[in-house]
C-alpha positions in Angstrom: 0.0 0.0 0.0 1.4 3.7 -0.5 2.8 6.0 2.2 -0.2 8.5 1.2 -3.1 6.4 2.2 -4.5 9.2 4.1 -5.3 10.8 0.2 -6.5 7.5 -1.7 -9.6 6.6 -2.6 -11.6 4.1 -4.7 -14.9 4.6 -6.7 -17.0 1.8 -7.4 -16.9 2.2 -11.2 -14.5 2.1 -13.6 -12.6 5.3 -14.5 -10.6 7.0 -16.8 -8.5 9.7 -15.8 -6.6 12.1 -18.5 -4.2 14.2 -17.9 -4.0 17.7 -19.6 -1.2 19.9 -18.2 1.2 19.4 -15.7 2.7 16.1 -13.6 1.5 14.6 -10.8 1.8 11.3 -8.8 -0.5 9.0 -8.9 -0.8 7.2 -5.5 -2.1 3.7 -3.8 -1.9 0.7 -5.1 0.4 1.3 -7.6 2.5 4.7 -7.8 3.7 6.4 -11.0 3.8 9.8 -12.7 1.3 10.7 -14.6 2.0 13.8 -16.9 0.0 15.5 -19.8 -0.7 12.9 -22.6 -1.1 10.3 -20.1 -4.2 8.2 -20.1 -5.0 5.6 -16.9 -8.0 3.7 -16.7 -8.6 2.7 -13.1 -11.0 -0.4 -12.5 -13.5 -0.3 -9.9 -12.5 -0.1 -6.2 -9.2 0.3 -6.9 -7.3 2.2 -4.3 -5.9 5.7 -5.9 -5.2 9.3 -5.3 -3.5 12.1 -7.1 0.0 14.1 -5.3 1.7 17.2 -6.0 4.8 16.8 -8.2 7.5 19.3 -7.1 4.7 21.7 -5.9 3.9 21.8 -10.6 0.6 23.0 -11.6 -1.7 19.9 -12.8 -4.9 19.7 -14.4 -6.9 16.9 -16.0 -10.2 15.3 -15.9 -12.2 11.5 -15.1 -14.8 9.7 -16.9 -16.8 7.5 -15.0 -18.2 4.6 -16.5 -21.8 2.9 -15.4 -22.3 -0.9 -16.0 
């Protein structure tokens, strides 16, 4: 599990997140940087959150998918 546990979450649908501008770190159960361009789908209840990256602007968005 991640050291920022305190900030995760999970959704119980499957989401797409897209990043647009900046970097961030993408937290939980698995922990990468995800910058603009990227594209992460993140299945239902899986643990996630967004951090800071070098205190860089970030902005993206989510799509939620209903079954």
């Amino acid at each position: 599990m991640s050291k920022h546990d305190d900030k995760n979450h999970h959704h119980d649908v499957d989401t797409l997140m897209i990043a647009c501008k900046g970097k961030c770190i993408l937290t939980g159960e698995i922990e990468s940087l995800f910058k603009e361009g990227d594209a992460i789908l993140v299945p239902k209840l899986f643990t996630h959150g967004l951090l800071a990256y070098n205190n860089e602007s970030f902005s993206g968005f989510s799509l939620r998918f209903e079954s």
